[in-house]
VOGU-3710 file (C-alpha; in Angstrom, 3 decimals, decimal comma):
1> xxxxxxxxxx> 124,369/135,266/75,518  123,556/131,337/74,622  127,289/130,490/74,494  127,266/132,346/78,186  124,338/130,774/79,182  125,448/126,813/77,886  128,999/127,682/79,882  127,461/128,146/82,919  125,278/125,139/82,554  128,414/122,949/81,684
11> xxxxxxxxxx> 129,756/124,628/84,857  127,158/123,605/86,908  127,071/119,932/85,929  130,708/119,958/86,575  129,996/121,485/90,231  127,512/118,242/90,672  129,603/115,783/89,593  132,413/116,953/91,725  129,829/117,120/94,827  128,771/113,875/94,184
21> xxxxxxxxxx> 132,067/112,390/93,873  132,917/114,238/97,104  129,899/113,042/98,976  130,745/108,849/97,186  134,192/109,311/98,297  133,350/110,469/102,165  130,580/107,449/102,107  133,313/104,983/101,045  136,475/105,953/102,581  135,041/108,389/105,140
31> xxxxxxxxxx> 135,425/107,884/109,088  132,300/105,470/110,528  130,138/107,375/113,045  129,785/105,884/116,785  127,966/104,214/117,961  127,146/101,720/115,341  123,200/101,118/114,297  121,863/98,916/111,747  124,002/96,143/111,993  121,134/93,787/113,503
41> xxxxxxxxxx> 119,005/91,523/111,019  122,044/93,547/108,152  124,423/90,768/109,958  122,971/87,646/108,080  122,108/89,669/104,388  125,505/90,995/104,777  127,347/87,651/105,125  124,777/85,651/102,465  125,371/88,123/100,245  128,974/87,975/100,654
51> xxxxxxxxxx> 129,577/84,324/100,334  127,384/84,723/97,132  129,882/86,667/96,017  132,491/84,761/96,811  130,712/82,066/94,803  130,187/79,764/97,538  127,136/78,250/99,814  125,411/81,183/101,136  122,618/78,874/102,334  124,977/76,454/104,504
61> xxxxxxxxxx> 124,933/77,231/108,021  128,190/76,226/109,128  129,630/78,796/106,568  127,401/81,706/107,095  128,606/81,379/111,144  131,606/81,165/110,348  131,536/84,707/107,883  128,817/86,516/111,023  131,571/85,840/113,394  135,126/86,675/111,787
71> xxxxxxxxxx> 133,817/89,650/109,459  130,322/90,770/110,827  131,656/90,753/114,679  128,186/88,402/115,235  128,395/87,384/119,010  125,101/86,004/119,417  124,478/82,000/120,668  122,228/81,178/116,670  123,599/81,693/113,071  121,638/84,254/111,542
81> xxxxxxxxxx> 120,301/82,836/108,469  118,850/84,800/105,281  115,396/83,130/104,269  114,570/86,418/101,909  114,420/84,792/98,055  118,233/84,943/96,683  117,642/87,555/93,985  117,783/89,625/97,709  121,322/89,116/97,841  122,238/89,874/94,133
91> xxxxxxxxxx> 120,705/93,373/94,877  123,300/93,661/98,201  126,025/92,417/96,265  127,782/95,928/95,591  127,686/96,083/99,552  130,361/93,312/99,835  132,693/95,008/98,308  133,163/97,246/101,185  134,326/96,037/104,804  131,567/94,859/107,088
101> xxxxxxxxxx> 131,392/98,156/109,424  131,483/100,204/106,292  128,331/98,625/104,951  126,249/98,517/107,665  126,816/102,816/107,185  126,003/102,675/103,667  122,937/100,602/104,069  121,603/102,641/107,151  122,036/106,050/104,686  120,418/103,913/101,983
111> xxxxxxxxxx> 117,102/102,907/104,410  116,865/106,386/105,459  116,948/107,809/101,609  114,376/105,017/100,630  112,051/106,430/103,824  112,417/109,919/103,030  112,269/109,595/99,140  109,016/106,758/99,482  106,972/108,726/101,431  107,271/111,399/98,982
121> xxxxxxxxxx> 106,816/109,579/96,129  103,639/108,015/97,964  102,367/111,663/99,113  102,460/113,368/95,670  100,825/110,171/93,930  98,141/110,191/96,404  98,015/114,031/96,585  94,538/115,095/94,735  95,749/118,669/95,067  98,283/120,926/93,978
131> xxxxxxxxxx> 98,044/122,793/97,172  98,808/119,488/98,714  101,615/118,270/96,773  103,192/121,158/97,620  103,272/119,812/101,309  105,425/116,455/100,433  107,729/117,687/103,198  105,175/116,566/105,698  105,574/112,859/104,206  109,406/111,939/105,662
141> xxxxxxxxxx> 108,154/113,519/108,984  104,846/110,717/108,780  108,066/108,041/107,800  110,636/108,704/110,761  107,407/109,353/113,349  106,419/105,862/112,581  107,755/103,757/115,263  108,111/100,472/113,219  110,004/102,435/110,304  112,784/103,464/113,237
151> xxxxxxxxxx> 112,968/99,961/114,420  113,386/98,715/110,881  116,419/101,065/110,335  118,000/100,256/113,333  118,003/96,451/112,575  119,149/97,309/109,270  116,208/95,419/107,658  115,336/94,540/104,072  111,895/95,023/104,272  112,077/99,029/103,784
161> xxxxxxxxxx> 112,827/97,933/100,324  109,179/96,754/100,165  107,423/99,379/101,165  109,822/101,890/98,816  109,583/99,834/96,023  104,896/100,257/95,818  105,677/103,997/96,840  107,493/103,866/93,443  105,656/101,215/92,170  102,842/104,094/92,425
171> xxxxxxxxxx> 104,504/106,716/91,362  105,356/105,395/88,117  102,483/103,341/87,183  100,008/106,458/87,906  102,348/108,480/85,407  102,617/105,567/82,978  105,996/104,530/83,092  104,916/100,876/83,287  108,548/99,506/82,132  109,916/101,012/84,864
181> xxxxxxxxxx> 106,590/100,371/87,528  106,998/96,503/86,807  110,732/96,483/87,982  109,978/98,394/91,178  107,801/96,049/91,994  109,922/93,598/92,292  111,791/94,543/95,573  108,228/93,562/97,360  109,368/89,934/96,361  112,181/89,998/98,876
191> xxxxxxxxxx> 109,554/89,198/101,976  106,719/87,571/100,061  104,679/87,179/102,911  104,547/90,599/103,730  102,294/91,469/100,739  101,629/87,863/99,755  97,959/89,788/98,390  99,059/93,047/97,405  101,566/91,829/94,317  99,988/88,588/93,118
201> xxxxxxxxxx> 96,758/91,193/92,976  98,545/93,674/90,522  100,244/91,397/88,938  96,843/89,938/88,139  95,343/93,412/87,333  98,078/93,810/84,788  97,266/91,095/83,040  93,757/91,372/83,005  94,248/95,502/81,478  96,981/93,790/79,121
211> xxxxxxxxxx> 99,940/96,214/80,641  102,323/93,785/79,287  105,046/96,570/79,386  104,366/96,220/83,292  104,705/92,567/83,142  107,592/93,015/81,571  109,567/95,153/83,437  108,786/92,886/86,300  109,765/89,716/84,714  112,625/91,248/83,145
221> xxxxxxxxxx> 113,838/92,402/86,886  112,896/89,554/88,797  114,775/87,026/85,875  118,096/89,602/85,749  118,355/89,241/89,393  118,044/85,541/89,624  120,847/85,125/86,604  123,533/87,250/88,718  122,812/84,546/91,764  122,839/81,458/88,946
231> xxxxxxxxxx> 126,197/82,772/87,784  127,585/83,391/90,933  126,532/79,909/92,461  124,924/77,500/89,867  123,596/75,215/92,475  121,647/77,878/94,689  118,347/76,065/93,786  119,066/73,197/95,128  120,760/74,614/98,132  118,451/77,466/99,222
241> xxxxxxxxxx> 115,044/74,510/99,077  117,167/72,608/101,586  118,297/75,186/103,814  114,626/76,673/104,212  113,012/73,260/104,378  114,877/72,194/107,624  113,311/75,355/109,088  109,869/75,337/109,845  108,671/79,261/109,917  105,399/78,782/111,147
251> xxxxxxxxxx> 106,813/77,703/114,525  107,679/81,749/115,446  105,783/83,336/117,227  104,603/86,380/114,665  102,115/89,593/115,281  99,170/89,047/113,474  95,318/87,179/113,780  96,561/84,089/113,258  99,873/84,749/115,236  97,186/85,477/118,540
261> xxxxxxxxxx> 95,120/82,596/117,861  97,711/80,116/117,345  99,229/81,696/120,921  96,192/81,522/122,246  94,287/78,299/121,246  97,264/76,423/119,853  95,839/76,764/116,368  98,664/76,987/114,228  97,074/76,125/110,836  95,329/79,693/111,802
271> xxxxxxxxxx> 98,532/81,013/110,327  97,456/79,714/106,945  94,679/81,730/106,620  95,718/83,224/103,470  94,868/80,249/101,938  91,397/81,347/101,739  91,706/85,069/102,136  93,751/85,443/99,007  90,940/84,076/96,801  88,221/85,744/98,615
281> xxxxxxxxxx> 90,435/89,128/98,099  90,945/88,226/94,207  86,808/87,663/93,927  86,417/90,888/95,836  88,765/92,852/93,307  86,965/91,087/90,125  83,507/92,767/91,167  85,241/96,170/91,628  88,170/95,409/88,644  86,839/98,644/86,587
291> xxxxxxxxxx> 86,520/101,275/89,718  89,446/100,331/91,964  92,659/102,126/90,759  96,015/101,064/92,517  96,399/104,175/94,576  93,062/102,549/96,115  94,220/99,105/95,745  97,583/99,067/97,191  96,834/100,645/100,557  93,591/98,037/101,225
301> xxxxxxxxxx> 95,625/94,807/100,063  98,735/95,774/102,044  96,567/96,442/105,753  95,238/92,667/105,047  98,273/90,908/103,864  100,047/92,245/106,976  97,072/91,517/109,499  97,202/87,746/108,173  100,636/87,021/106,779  101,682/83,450/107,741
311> xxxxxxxxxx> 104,706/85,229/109,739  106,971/88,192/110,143  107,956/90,416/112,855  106,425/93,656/114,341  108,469/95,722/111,937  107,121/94,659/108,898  104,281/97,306/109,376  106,806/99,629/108,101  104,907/98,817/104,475  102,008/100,120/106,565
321> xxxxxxxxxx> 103,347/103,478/105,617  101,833/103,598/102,245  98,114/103,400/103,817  99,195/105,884/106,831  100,542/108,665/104,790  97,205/108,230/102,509  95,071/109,200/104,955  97,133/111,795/106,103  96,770/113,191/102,467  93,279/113,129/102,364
331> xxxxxxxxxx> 93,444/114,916/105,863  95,365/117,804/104,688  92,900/117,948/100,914  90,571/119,024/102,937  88,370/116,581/103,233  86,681/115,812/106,667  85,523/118,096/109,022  88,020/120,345/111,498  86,978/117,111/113,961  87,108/114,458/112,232
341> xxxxxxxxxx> 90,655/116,073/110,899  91,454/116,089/114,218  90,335/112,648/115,487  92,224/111,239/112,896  95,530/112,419/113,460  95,269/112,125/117,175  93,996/108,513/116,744  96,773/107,721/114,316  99,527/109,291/117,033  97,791/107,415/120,132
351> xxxxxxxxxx> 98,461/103,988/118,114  101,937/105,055/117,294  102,374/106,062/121,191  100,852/102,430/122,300  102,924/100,376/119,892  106,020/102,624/120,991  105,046/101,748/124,802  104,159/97,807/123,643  107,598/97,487/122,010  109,579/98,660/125,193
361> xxxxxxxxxx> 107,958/96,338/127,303  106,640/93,265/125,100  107,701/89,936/126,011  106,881/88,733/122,569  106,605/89,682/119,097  102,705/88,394/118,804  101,611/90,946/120,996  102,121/93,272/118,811  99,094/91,563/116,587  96,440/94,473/117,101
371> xxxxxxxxxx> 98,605/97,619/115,177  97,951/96,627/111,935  94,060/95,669/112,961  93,911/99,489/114,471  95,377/100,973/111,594  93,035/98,975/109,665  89,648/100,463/111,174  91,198/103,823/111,228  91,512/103,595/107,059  88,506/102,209/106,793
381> xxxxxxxxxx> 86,710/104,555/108,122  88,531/107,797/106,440  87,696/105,734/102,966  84,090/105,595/103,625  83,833/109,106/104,356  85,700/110,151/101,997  83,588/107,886/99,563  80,765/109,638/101,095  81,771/113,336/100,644  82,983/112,826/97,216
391> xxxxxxxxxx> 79,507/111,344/96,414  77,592/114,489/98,243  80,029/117,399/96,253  78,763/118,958/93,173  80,540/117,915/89,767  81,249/120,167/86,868  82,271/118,744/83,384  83,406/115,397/85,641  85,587/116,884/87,963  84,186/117,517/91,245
401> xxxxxx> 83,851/121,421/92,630  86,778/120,758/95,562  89,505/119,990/92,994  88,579/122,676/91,062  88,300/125,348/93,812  91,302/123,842/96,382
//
C-alpha cells in the first residue's frame, strides 16, 4: 500500500511539473493578447534594464531613447527615464531576455500575481481569527477594487513590488522567518520615497530587538542586487548620480500635503517635510517601541510616508493596500457594531468612487492629494475603536473572550 501510495505521489509531482512547464512555455512562446496594457511607465524599466544587460549606459539619455523607440515602440515627445535605485533593474533583468511585447505580458501576469498573492498574505497575517482567515478570498477582491492598484497595472509600474514585498515582509516576520522577512523587504527600496518612514523604521526596530538574521537577509539582498548591476556596468555609480542630479524631482507636481501647498502657496520646500516628520515618527515609535508590533506599525508609517513623500504619483497609494485590507479584517473579526461595520465599508467604497471620478477628470496629479489623508482618518478611527473594544472585553488566562469564542 506505501509503494502504491509513494507511486502516485511521484505521479503527481510529475503531473505539476509538466503543468508548469506547459503554463512557462504558453507565457514565453504563447500568442500576446490584444489590446496591449502595461506597457506605460514598463517602457523606461524595460529599456534600462535592457541596456544593463547589454552592459552599457542605462542612465544616458540619448541611449535609453534610442532603445524606447526601436524596441519598446515609445512614440511619445520625452525619453522616459528610470530614476528607481539600479538594484531595480537587476531584479527585471530576466525580462530582457524576452522581446519587448512579450515582457510587457509577463510583467502584467507578474503585477496581477503579486496583487492577488499580497493581499492574501496581508489578510491572513492580520487575520486575528481562524474564522477569518478562512475568508482570504475576500483580500484580491479589496486589491483589484482599489482604483490606484488598476491604474498601477495598467502602467505596468514597479511600485506593486512595494506594497507585495511588506505584505510578505509581514507574513514572514510574524511567523519568524526573519532571513527571509529582511530580503522581502528590500523591494520597498525600489521607490524610497514611497515609504521613506516605514523601512528606515523597521530597519531601526530590528536593530534595536537585535534581529540580526533580519538585518541580514536585507543586507544580504540589497548587496546581491547591487553586485549583478556592478558586474554588468562597473561605472553605474558614477553614471546613475549624474543622470538623477540634472533632474530636479521636486519640480513635479505630486499628490500629497506638501504637493497642495507648494501648488497652492508656491512653497516648495513644503515638499521636504519629511525632514522633520521622520524624526518626530522615530521619537513617537521609541515611547511605544515595546507595544507596537509591525502588523500595527507598518499600516500607520505607510498612510504618513505617502501623505508627505517629497514626490510620486497618484498610484503610489497602491502600498495603501496594506492599511485598507487591515481594516477590512478587523471589519469582518467582528469587531464594531453592524453600523459602524457598515459605515466603514461604505466610507472606504465612497473614497474609492471619488478618486475613480477625480482620476477621469483631473487636470493634475496633485489633486489627487486628499486620498491618502481620507484613508488616513478612516484608519484612525477603526484603530481607536478597536483599541477601545479590546480594552472593554473580558480576558481569560491573557487571551481576550472574542478570540476564544469567534
Amino acid at each position: 500500500m506505501s509503494q502504491q501510495t509513494g507511486t502516485n505521489e511521484r505521479n503527481k509531482q510529475i503531473l505539476v511539473l509538466f503543468l508548469l512547464l506547459v503554463i512557462g512555455g504558453f507565457l514565453l512562446f504563447g500568442p500576446l493578447p490584444t489590446p496591449r496594457i502595461g506597457n506605460g511607465d514598463f517602457t523606461g524599466y524595460w529599456s534600462a534594464s535592457y541596456l544593463l544587460a547589454q552592459r552599457e549606459n542605462f542612465s544616458d539619455p540619448l541611449m535609453l531613447d534610442q532603445v524606447e523607440r526601436q524596441l519598446a515602440h515609445w512614440t511619445g515627445d520625452f525619453t522616459l527615464i528610470t530614476w528607481n535605485p539600479p538594484w531595480l533593474l537587476s531584479l527585471l533583468l530576466p525580462l530582457t531576455a524576452v522581446s519587448f511585447d512579450r515582457a510587457v505580458w509577463l510583467w502584467l501576469l507578474t503585477n496581477i500575481t503579486m496583487i492577488f498573492v499580497g493581499t492574501i498574505l496581508a489578510w491572513v497575517t492580520f487575520a486575528g481569527r481562524t474564522a477569518t482567515r478562512q475568508r482570504a478570498w475576500i483580500a484580491p477582491l479589496i486589491g483589484f477594487a482599489f482604483v490606484p492598484t488598476l491604474i498601477a497595472i495598467s502602467q505596468g509600474q514597479v511600485n506593486i513590488l512595494i506594497f507585495f514585498g511588506l505584505a510578505l515582509f509581514l507574513f514572514l516576520e510574524s511567523r519568524g522567518y526573519l532571513l527571509g522577512a529582511g530580503a522581502a523587504l528590500v523591494l520597498t527600496t525600489i521607490k524610497p520615497h514611497i515609504v521613506y518612514i516605514t523601512t528606515p523604521l523597521l530597519l531601526l526596530r530590528a536593530l534595536y530587538r537585535r534581529s540580526w538574521r533580519l538585518l541580514f537577509g536585507f543586507g544580504l539582498a540589497i548587496v546581491g542586487l547591487t553586485l549583478i548591476t556592478f558586474l554588468l556596468r562597473p561605472s553605474f555609480l558614477s553614471e546613475y548620480s549624474q543622470t538623477t542630479n540634472a533632474g530636479n524631482l521636486l519640480d513635479w507636481q505630486t499628490p500629497t500635503v506638501g504637493g497642495i501647498v507648494a501648488a497652492t502657496w508656491g512653497w516648495q520646500w513644503a515638499k521636504l517635510m519629511g525632514i522633520v516628520i521622520l524624526p518626530l515618527v522615530i521619537i513617537w515609535w521609541w515611547y511605544y517601541r515595546n507595544e507596537l508590533q509591525s502588523a500595527e506599525l507598518v499600516p500607520i508609517t505607510l498612510l504618513i510616508s505617502v501623505a508627505t513623500a517629497p514626490f510620486g504619483w497618484s498610484y503610489d497609494q497602491v502600498v495603501l493596500l496594506i492599511p485598507i485590507v487591515q481594516i477590512v479584517v478587523w471589519v469582518v473579526d467582528g469587531r464594531y457594531s453592524r453600523p459602524e461595520r457598515i459605515a466603514l465599508i461604505a466610507t472606504l467604497i465612497v473614497i474609492d468612487l471619488l478618486f475613480f471620478y477625480q482620476r477621469t477628470h483631473m487636470q493634475s496629479e496633485v489633486e489627487a492629494f486628499w486620498s491618502p489623508l481620507a484613508i488616513t482618518l478612516v484608519y484612525a478611527w477603526a484603530f481607536w475603536r478597536k483599541q477601545t473594544i479590546d480594552q472593554e472585553l473580558p480576558r481569560t488566562d491573557g487571551i481576550t473572550t472574542y478570540l476564544e469564542n469567534p
